[in-house]
C-alpha positions as CSV (number, residue, x, y, z in Angstrom):
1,X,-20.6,8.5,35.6
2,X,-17.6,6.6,36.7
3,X,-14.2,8.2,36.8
4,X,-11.4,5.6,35.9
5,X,-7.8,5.7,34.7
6,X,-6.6,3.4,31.3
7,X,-3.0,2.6,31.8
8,X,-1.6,1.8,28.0
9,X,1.5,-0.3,27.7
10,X,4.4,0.4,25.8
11,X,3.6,3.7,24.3
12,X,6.0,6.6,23.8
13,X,8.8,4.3,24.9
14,X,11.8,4.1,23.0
15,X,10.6,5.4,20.0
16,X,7.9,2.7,19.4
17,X,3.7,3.7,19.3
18,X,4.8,7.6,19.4
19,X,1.3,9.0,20.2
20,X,0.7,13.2,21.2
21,X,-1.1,12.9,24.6
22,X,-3.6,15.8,22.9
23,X,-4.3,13.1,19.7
24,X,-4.9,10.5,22.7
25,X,-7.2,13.1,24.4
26,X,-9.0,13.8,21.6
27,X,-9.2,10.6,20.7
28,X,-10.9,9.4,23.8
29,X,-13.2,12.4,23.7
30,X,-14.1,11.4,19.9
31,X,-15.4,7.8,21.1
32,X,-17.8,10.2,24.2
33,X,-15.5,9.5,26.9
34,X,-15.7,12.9,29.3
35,X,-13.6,14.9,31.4
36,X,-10.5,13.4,29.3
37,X,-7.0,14.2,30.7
38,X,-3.4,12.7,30.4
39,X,-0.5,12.5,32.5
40,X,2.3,12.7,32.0
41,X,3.6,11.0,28.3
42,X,3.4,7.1,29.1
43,X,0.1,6.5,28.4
44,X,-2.3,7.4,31.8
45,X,-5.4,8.7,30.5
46,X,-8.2,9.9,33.2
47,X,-11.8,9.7,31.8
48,X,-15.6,9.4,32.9
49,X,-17.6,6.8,31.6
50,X,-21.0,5.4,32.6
51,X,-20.5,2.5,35.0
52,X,-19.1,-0.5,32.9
53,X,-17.3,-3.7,33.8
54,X,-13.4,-3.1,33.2
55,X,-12.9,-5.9,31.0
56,X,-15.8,-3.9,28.4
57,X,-13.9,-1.0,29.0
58,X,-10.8,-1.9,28.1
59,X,-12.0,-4.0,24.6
60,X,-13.7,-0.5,23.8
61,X,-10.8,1.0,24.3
62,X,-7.8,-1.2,22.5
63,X,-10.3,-1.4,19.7
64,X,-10.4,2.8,19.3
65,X,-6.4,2.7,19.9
66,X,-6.3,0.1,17.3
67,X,-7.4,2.1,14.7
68,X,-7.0,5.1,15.8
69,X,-3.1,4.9,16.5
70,X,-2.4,1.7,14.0
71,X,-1.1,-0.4,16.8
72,X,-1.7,-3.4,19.0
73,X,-2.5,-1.8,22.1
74,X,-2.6,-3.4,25.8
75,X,-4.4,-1.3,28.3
76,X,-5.5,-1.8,31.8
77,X,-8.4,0.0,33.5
78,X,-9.1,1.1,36.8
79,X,-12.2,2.8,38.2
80,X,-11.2,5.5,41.2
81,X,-12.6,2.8,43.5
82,X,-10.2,0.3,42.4
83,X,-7.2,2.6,42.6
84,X,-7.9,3.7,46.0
85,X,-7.7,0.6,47.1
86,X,-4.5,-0.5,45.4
87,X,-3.3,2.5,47.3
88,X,-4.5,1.7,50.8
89,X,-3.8,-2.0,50.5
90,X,0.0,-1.6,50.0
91,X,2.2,-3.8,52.0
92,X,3.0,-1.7,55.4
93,X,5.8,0.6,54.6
94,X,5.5,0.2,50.6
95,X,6.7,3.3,49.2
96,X,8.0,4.9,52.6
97,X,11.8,4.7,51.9
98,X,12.2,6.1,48.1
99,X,15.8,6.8,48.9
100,X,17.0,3.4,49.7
101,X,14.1,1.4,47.4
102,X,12.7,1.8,44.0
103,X,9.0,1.0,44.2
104,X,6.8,0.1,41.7
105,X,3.0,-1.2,40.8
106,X,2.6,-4.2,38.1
107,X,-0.9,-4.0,36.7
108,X,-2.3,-6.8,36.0
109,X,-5.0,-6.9,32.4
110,X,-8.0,-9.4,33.5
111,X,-8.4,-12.4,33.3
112,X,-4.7,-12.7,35.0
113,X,-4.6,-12.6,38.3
114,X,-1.8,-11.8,41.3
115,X,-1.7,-15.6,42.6
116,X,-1.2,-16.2,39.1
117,X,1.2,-13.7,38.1
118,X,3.4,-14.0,41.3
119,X,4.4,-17.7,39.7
120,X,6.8,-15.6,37.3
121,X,8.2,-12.4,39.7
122,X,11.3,-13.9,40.8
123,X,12.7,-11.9,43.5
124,X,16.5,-12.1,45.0
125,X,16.8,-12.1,48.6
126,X,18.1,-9.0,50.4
127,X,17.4,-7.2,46.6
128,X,13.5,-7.8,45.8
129,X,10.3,-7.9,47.6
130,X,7.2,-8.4,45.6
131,X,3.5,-8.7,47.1
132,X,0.5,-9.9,45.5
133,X,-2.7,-7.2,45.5
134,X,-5.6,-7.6,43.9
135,X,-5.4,-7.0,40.5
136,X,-2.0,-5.7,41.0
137,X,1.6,-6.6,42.2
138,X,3.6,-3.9,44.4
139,X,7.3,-4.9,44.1
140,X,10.6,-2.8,45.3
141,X,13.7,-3.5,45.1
142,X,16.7,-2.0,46.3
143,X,18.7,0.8,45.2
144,X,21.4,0.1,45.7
145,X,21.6,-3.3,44.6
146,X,18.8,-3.0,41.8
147,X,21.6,-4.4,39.1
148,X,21.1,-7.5,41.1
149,X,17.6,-7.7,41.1
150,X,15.5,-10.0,39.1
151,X,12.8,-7.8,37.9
152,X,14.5,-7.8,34.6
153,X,13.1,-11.3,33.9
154,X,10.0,-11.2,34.9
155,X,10.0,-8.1,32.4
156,X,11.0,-10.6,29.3
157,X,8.1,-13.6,30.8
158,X,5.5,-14.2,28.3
159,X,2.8,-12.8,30.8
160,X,4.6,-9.5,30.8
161,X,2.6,-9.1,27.7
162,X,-0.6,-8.8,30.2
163,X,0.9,-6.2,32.9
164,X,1.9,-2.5,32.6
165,X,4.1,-0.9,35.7
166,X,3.7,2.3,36.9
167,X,6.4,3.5,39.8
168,X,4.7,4.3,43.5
169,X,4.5,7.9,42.7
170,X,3.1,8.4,39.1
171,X,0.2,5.7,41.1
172,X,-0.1,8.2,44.0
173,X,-0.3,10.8,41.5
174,X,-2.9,9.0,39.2
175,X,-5.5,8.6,42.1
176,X,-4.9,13.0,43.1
177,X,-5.9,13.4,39.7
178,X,-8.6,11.0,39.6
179,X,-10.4,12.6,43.1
């Protein structure tokens, strides 16, 4: 069994796809995913599976969400390999200065790819900084300008459709859980 992570977009935000995490828990454990969990109320649901490619993962999953939940869901699946290594490939310093940045991770649903993505993160000098991973982008911005910064529009790009962000911490906090 593999432990991974699914990372749904856009549920439980303002007041669109309203799902209880314990209806999400149960069903994930419905479909004979094990060891289910949740945290916190945007859509991070830890589960086991036997090994699978991602991509089969997350089709399996939409599709149960679908009809499940009546909604188009987007989801994004990690295994606890994969998010170790988006946490110990971070740019140097990513994440070390939460009172003067804002930090967050842009997860990217396969096939699109950082090099690909990083064509529509527009950044503003002296505001943004954005980094291409692999199969993520880490981006910060900073607090004190973050009216300024440009992450708005890449939020309203077409391939936004594709990505779900998580902040530094609540990604931290996903892999804790996850070990």
């Amino acid at each position: 069994m593999t432990r991974y992570v699914a990372l749904l977009r856009g549920i439980n935000v303002g007041g669109k796809n309203l799902i209880k995490m314990q209806a999400l828990r149960e069903a994930f454990e419905a479909n004979g995913f094990e060891h289910v969990s949740t945290y916190i109320q945007s859509g991070n649901v830890l589960f086991d599976a036997p090994g699978a490619p991602a991509p089969q993962l997350t089709k399996r999953i939409e599709k149960m969400l679908a009809t499940a939940f009546d909604y188009v869901p987007t989801v994004v699946v990690r295994s606890r390999k994969q998010m170790r290594a988006i946490i110990a490939r971070a740019p140097k310093g990513f994440g070390s200065q939460p009172a003067k940045y804002r930090y967050d991770v842009f997860f990217l649903k396969e096939p699109l790819t950082a090099k690909a993505a990083m064509k529509h993160v527009p950044t503003k000098p002296a505001v943004d900084t954005a980094y291409a991973g692999t199969g993520v982008i880490y981006f910060s911005r900073l607090t004190a300008k973050a009216t300024a910064s440009r992450v708005n529009k890449f939020v309203v790009s077409p391939i936004y459709q594709s990505v779900t962000n998580r902040n530094w911490n609540t990604t931290r906090k996903l892999l804790e859980l996850m070990e």
